[in-house]
N, C-alpha and C positions, 0 to 999 in steps of 0.2 A: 452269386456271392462276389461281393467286390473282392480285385487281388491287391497284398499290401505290397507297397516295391520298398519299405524302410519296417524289418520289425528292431524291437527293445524291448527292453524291461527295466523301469525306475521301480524296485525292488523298496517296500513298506517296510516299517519295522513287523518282524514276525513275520514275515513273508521268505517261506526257503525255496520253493517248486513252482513256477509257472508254467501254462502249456498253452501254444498258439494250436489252434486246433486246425488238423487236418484239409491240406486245399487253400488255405487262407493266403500263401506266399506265392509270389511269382518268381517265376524262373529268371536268373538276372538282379534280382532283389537286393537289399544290402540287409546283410544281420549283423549287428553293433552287439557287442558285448563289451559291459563295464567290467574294469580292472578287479572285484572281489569277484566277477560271475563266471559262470563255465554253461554254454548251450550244447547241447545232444540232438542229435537227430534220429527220430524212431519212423520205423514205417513195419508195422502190422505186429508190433510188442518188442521189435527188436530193433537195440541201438544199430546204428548206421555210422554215425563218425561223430566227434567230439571239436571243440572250437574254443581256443580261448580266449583271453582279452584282445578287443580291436574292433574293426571294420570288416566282413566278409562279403563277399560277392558268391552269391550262391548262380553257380551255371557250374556246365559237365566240363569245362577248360582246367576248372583247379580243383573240381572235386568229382573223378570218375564215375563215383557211385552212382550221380546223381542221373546218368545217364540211360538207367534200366528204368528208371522212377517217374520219364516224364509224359506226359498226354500230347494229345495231336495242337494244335495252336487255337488257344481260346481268348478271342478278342486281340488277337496280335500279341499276346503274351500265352507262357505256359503255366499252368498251374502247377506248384510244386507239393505233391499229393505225400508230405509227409509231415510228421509231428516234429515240431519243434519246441524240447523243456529248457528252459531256463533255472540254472541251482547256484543257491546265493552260496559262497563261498567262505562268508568273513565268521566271526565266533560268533555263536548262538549262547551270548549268558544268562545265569540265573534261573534256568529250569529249577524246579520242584519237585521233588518228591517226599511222599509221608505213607507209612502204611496206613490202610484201610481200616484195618485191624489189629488189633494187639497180637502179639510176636510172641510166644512163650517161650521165655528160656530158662536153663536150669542153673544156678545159680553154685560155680564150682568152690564155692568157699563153705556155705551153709547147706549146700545140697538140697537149696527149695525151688520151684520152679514157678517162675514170677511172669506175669505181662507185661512185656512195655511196649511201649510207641516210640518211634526213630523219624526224625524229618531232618531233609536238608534237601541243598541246591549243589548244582551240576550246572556245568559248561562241555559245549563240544564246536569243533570245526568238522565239515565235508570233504575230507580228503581223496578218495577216489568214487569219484563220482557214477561211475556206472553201476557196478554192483550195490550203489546207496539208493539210487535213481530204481533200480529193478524191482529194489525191495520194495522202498518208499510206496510207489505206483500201482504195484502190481499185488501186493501182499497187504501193507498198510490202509492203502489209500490213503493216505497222509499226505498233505500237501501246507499246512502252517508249522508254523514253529510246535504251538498247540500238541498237537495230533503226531508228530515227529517225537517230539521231546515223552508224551505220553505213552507211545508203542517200545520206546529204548525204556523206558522206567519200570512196565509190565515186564517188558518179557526179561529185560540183564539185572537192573539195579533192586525190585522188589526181593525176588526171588533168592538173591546173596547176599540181604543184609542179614537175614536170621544168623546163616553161620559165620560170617565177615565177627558178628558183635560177638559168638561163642567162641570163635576161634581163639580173639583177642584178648578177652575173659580170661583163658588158660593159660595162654602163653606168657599173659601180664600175671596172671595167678592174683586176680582182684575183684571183688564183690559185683554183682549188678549197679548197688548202689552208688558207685567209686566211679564208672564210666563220663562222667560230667567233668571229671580232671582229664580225659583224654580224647576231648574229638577232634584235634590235629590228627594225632596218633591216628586214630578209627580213620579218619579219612585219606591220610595217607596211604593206609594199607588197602581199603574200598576201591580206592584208585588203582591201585598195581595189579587187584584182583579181577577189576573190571577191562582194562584194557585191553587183551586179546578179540575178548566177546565185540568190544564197540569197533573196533578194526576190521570186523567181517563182518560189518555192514558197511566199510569205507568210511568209517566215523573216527575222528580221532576225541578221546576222551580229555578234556585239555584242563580239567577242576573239577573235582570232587571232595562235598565237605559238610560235615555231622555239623546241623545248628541247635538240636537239643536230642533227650534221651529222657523220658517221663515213664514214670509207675505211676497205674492208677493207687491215689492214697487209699480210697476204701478195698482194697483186697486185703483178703487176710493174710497171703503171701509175704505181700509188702510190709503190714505191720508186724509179723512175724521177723522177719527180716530186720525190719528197724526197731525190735525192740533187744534184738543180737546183738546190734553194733553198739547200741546205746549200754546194754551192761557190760563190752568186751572192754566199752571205752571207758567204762567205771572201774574197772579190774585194772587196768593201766596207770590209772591215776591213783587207785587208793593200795595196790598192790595187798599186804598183808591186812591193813585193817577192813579191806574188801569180806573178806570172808568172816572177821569179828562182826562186821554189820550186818553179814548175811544168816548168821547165827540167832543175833538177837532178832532179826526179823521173824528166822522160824520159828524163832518159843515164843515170840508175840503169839502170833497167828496161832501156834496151837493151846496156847490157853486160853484163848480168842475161842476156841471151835467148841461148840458146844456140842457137835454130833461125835465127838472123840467115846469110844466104850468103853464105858465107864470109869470111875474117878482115880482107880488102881490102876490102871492103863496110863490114864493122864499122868499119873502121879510118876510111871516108873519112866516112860518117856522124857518129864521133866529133869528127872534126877541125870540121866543117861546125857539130855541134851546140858545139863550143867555140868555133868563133868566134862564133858568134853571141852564145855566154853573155859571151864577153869585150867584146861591145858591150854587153849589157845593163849587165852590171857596172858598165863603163864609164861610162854613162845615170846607172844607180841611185848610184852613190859621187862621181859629177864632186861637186867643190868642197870636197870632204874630203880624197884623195887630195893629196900633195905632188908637187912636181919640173914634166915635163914635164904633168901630168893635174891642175894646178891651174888652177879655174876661174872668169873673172871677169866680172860682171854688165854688159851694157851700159849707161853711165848714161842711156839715152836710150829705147829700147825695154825693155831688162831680158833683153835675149837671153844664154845664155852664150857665153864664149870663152876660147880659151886665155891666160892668161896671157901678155901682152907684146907682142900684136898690138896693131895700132895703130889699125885701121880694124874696125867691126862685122860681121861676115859675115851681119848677118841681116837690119840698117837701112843699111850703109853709113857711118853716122857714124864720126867721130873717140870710138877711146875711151882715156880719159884715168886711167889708175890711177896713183894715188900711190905711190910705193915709199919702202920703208926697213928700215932694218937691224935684224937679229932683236939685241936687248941680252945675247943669251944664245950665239948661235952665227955672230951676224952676217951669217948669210945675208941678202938681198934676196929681203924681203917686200912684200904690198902693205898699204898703212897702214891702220890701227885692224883690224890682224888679230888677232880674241880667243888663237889659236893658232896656234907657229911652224908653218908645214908639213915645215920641216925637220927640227928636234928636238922639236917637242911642247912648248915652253915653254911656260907660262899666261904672255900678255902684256899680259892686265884690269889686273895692278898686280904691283910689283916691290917690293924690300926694301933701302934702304938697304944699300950694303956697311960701312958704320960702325956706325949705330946701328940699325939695321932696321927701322926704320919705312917704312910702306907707302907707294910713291911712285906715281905716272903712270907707265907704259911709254913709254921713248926720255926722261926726265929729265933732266940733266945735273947738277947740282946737287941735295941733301936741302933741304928749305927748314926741317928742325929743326935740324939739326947742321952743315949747309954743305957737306960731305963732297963733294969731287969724285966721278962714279959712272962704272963704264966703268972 
């Protein structure tokens, strides 16, 4: 076996681990290490001493060790009977990971338990190299970016996204569905979680970051789920008339149903579900309706009441509405009503019966023309 008197390593992209094998150096030799690299010396699974950036002259003058290590003289040089790795040093980005499989979680808002899939990328540096080196070699056998990047993804980041994402669920107190507003966030916290673990393989965790978060659409889970947020988000928008619409949907439907028992059932159902809607209505339209179902504000509480009571049925107080007469149909109204409830007058402002100029509602006099009104 020829001996080399110059090793290196011009380091590929994806390339972390090189190993000069065994016997290959001569004693006296020079080992070059570039400014991102760090070389180790193993002899029989165990590191030996460490070398950083530069030029090394390997003989027993400047490095003791090497002096239990050497053979008797071969070919006028000595063979240097130990392993020399070489580990790249600079950032390793854009690793990948994705689970394999769908992730079950349980869903703290609607209490279902949904699949989803999580993918993103990862960056690390080689910070203490020996105990990254021992692992790497001796546990892994990992030797490319590849196969490195792969055995940290198994054994730290698979295995802590399930509760990394449950965790953050609670603490944010938000839907599965909602997670797509927060993978800063997620990855943020992924990261802090991660870090101890990547550190005890001499790995520094240096970027961590959610690029999506999918539900499979055909689970029933999922469309259970989205059919939740889709009528919470209909209750928010139509508030009160939400449940007048959800009313007339029920008595559709069961006059719809034809397997209802029999037509006395249908019938008394109907009745039941009308009056109730006739309170709702009732609720939903007080103080628009006219006549009997016109309704007026306590001045004291702000409770409603019907029109023309005297006392509050809600505080007791004395309530005191002004009345007067609509200009248009004379009914008894109650005062600064923008609209009669009896004919529907606009009574904002009124028109001269002379000149028509626009007056105050209940005016008696035009104050342009003089004109008696009424």
């Amino acid at each position: 076996m020829a001996l080399l008197d110059v090793v290196e390593w011009k380091n590929q992209p994806g390339d972390v681990i090189y190993r000069f094998p065994e016997g290959a150096i001569s004693l006296g030799g020079q080992l070059i290490v570039m400014e991102h690299q760090e070389a180790i010396l193993f002899k029989e699974g165990k590191a030996l001493d460490g070398f950083g950036p530069g030029r090394h002259t390997l003989k027993t003058g400047n490095i003791p060790i090497l002096e239990k290590l050497v053979n008797l003289p071969f070919g006028g040089k000595t063979p240097f009977p130990a392993e020399v790795y070489y580990i790249n040093k600079t950032e390793i980005p854009n690793l990948k990971f994705g689970t394999k499989q769908p992730i079950q979680l349980l869903d703290p808002i609607y209490n279902l338990t949904v699949p989803i899939r999580c993918f993103g990328n990862y960056s690390l540096k080689i910070t203490n190299t020996k105990p990254f080196l021992m692992m790497a070699i001796g546990t892994w056998q990992a030797f490319t970016t590849d196969a490195i990047g792969g055995a940290l993804r198994d054994q730290i980041i698979l295995p802590k996204l399930q509760d990394l994402i449950a965790e953050f669920m609670l603490k944010q107190n938000i839907t599965i569905l909602k997670l797509a507003m927060y993978y800063d966030e997620i990855g943020t916290a992924g990261k802090a979680k991660m870090l101890d673990e990547f550190s005890s393989f001499g790995v520094e965790l240096v970027r961590f970051a959610i690029e999506s978060i999918n539900v499979p659409e055909e689970d029933e889970s999922v469309k259970r789920l989205k059919k939740a947020l889709a009528d919470k988000a209909e209750i928010n928008i139509m508030g009160e008339d939400y449940k007048v619409k959800r009313t007339f949907d029920t008595m559709e439907k069961a006059a719809a149903n034809e397997g209802m028992a029999g037509s006395t059932m249908g019938a008394g159902m109907g009745l039941g579900m009308g009056a109730q809607m006739g309170q709702m209505m009732q609720g939903a339209m007080g103080g628009v309706t006219g006549g009997q179902g016109q309704q007026v504000a306590c001045p004291h509480c702000k409770g409603m009441n019907p029109a023309g009571v005297k006392f509050c049925a809600h505080c007791g107080k004395e309530v005191t509405v002004s009345m007067a007469p609509c200009p248009k149909c004379n009914a008894s109204i109650p005062a600064n009503s923008k609209f009669c409830p009896s004919c529907g007058a606009n009574l904002a402002t009124v028109s001269c019966v002379k000149c028509g100029a626009k007056l105050q509602a209940g005016a008696k006099f035009c104050p342009d023309c003089g004109a008696q009104q009424g």
